[in-house]
The first five atom37 places (N, CA, C, CB, O) and aatype in JSON, in Angstrom:
{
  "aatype": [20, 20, 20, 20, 20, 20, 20, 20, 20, 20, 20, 20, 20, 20, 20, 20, 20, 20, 20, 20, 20, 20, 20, 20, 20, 20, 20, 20, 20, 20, 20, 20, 20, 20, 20, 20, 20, 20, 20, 20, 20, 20, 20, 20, 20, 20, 20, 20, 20, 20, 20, 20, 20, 20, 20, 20, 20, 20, 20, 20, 20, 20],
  "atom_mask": [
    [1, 1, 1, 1, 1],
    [1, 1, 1, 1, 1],
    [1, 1, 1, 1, 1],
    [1, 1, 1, 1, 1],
    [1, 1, 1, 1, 1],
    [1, 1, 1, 1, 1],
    [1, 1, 1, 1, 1],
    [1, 1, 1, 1, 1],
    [1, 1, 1, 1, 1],
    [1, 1, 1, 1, 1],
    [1, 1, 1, 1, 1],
    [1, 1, 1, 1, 1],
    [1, 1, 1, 1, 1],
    [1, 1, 1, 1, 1],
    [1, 1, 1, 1, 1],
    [1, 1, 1, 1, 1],
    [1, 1, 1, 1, 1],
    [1, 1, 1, 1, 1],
    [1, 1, 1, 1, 1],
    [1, 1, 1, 1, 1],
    [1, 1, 1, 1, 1],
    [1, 1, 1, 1, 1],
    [1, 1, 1, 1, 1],
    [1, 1, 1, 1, 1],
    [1, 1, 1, 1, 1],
    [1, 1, 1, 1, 1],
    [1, 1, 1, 1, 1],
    [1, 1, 1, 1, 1],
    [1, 1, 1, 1, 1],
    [1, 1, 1, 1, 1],
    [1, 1, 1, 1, 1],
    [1, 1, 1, 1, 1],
    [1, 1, 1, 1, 1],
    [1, 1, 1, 1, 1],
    [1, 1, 1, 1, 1],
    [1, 1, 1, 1, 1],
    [1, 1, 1, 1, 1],
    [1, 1, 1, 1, 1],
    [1, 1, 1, 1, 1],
    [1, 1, 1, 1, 1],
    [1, 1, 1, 1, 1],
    [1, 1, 1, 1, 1],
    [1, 1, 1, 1, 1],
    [1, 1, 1, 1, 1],
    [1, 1, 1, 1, 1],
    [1, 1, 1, 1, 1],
    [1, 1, 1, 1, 1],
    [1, 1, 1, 1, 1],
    [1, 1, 1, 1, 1],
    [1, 1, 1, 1, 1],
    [1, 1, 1, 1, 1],
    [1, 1, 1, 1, 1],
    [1, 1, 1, 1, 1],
    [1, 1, 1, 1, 1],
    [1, 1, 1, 1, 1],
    [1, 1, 1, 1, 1],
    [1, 1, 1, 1, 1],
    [1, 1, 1, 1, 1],
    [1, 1, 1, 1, 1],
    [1, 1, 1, 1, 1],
    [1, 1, 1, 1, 1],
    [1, 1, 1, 1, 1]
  ],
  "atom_positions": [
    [[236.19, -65.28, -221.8], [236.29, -65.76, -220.45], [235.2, -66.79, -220.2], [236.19, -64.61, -219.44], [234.06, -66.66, -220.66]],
    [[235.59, -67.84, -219.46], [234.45, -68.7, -219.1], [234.84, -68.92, -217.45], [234.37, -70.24, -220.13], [235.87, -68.57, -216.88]],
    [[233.49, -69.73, -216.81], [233.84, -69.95, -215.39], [232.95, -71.28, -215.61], [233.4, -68.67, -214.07], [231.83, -71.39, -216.1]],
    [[233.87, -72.3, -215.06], [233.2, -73.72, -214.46], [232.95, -74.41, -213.26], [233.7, -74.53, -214.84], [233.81, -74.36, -212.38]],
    [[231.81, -75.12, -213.09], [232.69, -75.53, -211.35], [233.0, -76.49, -211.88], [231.93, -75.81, -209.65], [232.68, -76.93, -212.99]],
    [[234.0, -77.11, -210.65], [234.7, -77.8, -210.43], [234.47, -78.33, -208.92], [235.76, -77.26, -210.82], [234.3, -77.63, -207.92]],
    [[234.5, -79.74, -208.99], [234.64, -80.88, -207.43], [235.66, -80.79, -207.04], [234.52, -82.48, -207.43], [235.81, -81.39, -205.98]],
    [[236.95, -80.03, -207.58], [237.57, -79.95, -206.78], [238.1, -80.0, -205.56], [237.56, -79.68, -206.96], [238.93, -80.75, -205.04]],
    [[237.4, -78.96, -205.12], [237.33, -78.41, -203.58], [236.43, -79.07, -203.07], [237.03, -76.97, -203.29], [236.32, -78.65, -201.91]],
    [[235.39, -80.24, -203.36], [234.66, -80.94, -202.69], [235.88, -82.32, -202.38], [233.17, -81.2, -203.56], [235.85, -83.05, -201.39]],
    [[236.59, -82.38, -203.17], [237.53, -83.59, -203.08], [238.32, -83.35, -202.21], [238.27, -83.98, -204.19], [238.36, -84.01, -201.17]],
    [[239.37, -82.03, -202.53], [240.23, -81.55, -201.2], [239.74, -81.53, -199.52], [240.54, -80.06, -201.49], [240.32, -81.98, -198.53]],
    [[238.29, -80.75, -199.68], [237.3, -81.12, -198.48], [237.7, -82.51, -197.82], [235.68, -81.25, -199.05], [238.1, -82.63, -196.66]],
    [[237.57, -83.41, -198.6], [237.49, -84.6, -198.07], [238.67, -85.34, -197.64], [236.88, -85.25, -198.85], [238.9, -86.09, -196.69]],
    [[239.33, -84.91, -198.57], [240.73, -85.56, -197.97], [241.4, -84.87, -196.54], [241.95, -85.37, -199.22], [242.09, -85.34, -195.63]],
    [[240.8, -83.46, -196.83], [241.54, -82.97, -195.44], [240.51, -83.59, -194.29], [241.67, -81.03, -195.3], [241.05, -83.61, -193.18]],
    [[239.21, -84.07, -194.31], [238.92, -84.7, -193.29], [239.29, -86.24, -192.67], [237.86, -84.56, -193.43], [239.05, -86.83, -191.62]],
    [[240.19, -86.62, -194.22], [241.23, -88.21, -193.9], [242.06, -88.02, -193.43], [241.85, -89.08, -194.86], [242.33, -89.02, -192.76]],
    [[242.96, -87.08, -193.27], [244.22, -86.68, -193.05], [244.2, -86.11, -191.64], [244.7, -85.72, -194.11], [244.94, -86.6, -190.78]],
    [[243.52, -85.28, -191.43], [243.03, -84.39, -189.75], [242.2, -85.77, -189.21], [241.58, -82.48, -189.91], [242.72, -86.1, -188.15]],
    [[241.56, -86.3, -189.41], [240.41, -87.31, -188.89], [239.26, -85.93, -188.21], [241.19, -88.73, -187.36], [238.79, -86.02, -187.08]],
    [[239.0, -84.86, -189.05], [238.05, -83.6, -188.52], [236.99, -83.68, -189.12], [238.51, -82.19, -188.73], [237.04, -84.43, -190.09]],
    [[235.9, -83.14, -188.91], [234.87, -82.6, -190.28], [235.21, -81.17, -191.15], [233.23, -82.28, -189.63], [235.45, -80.21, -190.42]],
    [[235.23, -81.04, -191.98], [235.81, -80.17, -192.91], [235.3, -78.82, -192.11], [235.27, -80.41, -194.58], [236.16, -77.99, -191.81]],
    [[234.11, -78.63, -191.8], [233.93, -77.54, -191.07], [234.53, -77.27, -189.89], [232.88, -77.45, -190.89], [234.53, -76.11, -189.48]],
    [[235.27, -78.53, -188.98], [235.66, -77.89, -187.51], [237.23, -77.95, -187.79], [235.1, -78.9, -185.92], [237.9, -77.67, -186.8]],
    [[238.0, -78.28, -189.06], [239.13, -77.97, -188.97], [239.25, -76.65, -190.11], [239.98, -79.26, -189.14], [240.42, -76.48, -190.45]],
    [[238.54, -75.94, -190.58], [238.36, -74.85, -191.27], [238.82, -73.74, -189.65], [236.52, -74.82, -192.13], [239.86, -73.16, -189.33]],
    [[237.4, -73.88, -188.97], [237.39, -73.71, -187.63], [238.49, -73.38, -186.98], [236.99, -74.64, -187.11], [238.7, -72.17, -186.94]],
    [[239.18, -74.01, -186.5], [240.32, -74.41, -185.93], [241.5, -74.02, -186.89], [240.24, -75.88, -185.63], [242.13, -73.01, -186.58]],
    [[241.76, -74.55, -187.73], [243.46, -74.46, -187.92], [242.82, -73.15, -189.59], [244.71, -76.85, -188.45], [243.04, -73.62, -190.71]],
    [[242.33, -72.15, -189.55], [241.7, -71.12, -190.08], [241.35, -69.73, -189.44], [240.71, -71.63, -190.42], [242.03, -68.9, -188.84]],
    [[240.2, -69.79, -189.77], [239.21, -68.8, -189.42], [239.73, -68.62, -187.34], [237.2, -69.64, -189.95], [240.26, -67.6, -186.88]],
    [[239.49, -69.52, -186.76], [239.8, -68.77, -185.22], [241.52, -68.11, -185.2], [239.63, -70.24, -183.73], [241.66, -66.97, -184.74]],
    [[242.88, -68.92, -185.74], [243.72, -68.05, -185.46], [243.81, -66.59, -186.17], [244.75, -68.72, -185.6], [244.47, -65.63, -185.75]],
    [[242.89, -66.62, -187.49], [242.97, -65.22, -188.09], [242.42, -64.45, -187.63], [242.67, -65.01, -189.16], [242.66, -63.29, -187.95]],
    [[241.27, -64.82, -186.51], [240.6, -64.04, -185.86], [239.02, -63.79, -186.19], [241.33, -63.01, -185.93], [238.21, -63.04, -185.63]],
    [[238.9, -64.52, -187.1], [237.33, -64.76, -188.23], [236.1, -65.19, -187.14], [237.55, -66.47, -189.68], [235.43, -66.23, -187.17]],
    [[236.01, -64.08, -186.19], [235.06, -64.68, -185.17], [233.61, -65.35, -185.86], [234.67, -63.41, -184.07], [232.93, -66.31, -185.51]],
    [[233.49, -64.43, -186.95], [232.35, -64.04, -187.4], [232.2, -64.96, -188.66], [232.32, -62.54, -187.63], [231.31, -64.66, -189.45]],
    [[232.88, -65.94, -188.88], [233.13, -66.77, -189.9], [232.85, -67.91, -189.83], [234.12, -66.78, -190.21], [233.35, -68.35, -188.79]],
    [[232.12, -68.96, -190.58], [231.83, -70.57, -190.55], [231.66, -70.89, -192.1], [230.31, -71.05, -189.59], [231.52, -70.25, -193.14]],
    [[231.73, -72.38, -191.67], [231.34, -73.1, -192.82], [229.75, -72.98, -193.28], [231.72, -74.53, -192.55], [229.3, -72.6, -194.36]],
    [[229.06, -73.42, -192.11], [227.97, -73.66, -191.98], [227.09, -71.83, -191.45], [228.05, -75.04, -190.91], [227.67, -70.93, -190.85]],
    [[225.78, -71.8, -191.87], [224.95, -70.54, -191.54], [224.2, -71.27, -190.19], [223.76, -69.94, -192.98], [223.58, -72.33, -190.21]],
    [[224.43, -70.41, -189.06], [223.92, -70.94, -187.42], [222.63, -70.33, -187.51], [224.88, -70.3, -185.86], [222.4, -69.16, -187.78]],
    [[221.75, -71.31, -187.26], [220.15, -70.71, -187.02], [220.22, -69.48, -186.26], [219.1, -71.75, -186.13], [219.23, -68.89, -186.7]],
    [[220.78, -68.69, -185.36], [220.77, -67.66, -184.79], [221.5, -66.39, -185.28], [221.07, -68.01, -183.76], [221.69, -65.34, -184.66]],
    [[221.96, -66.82, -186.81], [222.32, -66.16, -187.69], [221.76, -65.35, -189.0], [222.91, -66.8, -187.87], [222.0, -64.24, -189.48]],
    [[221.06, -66.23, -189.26], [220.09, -66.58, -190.36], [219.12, -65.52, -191.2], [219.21, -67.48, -189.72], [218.58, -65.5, -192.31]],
    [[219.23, -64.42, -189.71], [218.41, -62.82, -189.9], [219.31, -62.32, -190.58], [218.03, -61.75, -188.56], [218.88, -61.29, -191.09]],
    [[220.49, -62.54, -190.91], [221.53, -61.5, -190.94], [222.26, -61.83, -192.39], [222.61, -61.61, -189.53], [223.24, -61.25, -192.86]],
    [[221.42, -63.03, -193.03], [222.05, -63.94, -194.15], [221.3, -62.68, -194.9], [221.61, -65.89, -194.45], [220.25, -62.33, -194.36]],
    [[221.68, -62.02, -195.98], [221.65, -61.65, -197.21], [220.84, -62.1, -198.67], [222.72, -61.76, -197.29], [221.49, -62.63, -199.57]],
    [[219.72, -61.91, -198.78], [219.17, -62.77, -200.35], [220.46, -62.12, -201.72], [216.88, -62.01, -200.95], [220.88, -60.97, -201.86]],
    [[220.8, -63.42, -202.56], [221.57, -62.59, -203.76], [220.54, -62.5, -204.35], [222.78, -63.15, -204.66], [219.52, -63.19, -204.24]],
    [[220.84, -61.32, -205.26], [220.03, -61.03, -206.51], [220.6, -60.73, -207.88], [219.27, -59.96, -206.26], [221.78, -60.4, -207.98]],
    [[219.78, -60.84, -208.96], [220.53, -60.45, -210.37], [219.53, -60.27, -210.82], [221.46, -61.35, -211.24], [218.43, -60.72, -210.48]],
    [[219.97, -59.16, -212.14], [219.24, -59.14, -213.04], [218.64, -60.06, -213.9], [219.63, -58.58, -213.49], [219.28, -61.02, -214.33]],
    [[216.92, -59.77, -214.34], [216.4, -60.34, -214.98], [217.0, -61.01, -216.52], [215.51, -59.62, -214.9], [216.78, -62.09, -217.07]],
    [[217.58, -60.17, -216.81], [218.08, -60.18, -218.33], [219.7, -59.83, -218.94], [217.17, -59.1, -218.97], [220.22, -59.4, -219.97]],
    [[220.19, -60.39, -217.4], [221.8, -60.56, -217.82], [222.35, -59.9, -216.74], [222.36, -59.87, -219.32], [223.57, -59.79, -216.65]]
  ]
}
């Protein structure tokens, strides 16, 4: 198994902001996360959030 990134989704990003004329975050927003009900959901981490962000962690040695 391998995993790569990929720009993909930085490319799609972008085009959906040519196509909507949106910023990728307020049509995520909008035609997403608010009709599913994702109150609690963004693109972006809101400074009044920020307590609540999570550190990841991993092991030292795999």
């Amino acid at each position: 198994e391998k995993f790569t990134y990929s720009e993909g989704l930085d490319v799609l990003g972008y085009f959906i902001e040519i196509v909507s004329g949106k910023p990728f975050d307020v049509f995520l927003h909008d035609h997403l996360f608010e009709p599913l009900g994702m109150e609690d959901t963004g693109f972006y981490l809101p400074p009044e959030k920020a307590d609540r962000l999570v550190a990841v962690q991993k092991p030292e040695d795999g």
